[in-house]
N, C-alpha and C positions, 0 to 999 in steps of 0.2 A: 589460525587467524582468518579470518570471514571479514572483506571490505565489501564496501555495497555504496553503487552507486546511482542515487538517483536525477530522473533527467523529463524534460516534458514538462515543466509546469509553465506560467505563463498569466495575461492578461485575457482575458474574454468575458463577452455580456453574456448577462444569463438567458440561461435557458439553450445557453453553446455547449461544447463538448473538447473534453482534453482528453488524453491518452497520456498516462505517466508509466514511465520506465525504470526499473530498478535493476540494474546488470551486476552481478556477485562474482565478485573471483576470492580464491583459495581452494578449500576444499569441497569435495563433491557436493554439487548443487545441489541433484534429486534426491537428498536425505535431508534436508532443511523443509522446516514449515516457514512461509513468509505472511509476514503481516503489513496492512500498511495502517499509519495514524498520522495525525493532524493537531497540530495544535495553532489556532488563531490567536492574537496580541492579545493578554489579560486572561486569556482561559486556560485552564488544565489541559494537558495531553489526552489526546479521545480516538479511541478505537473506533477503524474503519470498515478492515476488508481483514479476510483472512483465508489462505489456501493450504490444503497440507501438502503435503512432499510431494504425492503423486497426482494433485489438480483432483483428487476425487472427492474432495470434501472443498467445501465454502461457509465462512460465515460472515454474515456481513450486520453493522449497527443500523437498527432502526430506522435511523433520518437519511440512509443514503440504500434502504433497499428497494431495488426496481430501477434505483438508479447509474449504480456505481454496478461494474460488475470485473472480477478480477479472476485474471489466470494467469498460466506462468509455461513456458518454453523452457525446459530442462536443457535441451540441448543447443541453447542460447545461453542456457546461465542467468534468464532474463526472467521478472515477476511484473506484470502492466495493473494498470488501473485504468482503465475505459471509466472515464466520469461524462456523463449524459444527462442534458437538463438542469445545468447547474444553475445553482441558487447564491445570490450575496452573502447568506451562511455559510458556505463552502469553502468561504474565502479563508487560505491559514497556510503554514506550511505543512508539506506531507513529508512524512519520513516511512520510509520501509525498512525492515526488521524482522531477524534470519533467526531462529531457533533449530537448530540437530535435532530432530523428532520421526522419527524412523514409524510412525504411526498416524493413518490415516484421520484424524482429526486438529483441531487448531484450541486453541487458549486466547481467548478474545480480552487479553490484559499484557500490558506493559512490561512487565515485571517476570512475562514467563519467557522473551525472548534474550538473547544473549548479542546480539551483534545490529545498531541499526547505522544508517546511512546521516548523512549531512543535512537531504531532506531540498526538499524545490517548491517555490513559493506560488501557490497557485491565489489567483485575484478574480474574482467574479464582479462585476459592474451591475446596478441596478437599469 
């Protein structure tokens, strides 16, 4: 069993910056791929950020790259999200999401990880 919990979201005007945190306890962290997504009121779940087990691979959606950049502290048990320049789009809740993937790349879909978090509401102001 993999719980994940995440932390950092918050209010802020755009064009500000949050750092979110997702801290993992169970079983061994550095074998997990982590992902983070968002889903704002009325929209679908949509894919953010993504890292593989060993921080060497990224991939990240479209409308948050150059902006959003993620990595993750093995020996923290910890996966952040540095969001920079945030937009009133941005506004949603984020959730992070743990897949066992013993291979340096990521799956930028929902549906391939096995364990996500509660999730922390982040708010962007015009």
């Amino acid at each position: 069993q993999v719980f994940l919990v995440e932390s950092g979201g918050g209010l802020v005007q755009a064009g500000g910056s949050l750092r979110l945190s997702c801290a993992r306890s169970g079983r061994t962290f550095s074998s997990y791929a982590m992902g983070w997504f968002r889903q704002a009121p009325g929209k679908e779940r949509e894919f953010v950020a993504a890292i593989s087990w060993s921080g060497g691979y990224t991939y990240y959606a479209n409308s948050v790259k150059g902006r959003f950049t993620i990595s993750r502290n093995n020996a923290k048990n910890t996966v952040y999200l540095q969001m920079n320049s945030l937009k009133p789009e941005d506004t949603a809740v984020y959730c992070c999401a743990a897949k066992e993937f013993y291979v340096d790349t990521v799956v930028p879909a929902a549906g391939w990880y096995d364990n996500w978090g509660q999730g922390t509401q982040v708010t962007v102001s015009s």
